[in-house]
N, C-alpha and C positions, 0 to 999 in steps of 0.2 A: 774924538769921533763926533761926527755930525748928521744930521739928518739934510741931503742934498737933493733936490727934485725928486722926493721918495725912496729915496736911497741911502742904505747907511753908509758912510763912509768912514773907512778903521785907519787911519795910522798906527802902526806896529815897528817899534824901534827892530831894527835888523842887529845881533851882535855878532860872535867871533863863534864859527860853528863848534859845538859841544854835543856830543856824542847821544843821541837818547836811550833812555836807559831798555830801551830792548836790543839797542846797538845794532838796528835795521835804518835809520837813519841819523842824520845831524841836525839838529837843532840851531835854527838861526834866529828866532823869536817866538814869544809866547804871550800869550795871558798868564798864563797859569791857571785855570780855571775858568769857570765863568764870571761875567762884569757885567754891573748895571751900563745901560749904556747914557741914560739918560735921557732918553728919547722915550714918546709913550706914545701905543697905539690902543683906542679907544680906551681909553684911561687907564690902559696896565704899562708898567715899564716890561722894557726891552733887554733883555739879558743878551748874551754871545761868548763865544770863546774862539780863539783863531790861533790857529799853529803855523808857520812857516818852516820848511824843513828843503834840505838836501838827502836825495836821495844816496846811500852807502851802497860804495861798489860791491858787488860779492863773487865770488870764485864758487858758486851752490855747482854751477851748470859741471865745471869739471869732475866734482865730486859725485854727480851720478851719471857719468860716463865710467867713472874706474868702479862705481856701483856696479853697472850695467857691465862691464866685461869682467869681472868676478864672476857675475852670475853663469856668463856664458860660454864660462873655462868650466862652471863645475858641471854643465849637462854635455 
């Protein structure tokens, strides 16, 4: 990471998606936390943390359709 015409700039290695653990998306990179960046503005450093993620397909919508006509068999 670098400081570019005021701009931090992250490289962020990309790997093989892995699942996160609320298992609403994939994970393709991470910090892991927050990182010094090395970079200081008015003499404090510069922390960050950056996730890259794939978004996980989900079937929710079906499930409250057959919600919604349960409901509408019992009135």
């Amino acid at each position: 990471m670098k400081l570019v015409n005021g701009k931090l700039v992250i490289m962020l290695r990309l790997k093989r998606p892995k699942l996160s653990a609320s298992g609403k998306s994939y994970v393709i990179g991470s910090t892991r936390g927050f990182k010094k960046s090395g970079v200081r503005i008015k003499g404090k450093p510069v922390h960050f943390a950056a996730n890259a993620i794939i978004k996980r397909e989900t079937r929710r919508s079906s499930t409250k359709k057959n919600k919604k006509q349960k409901a509408a068999k019992k009135t």
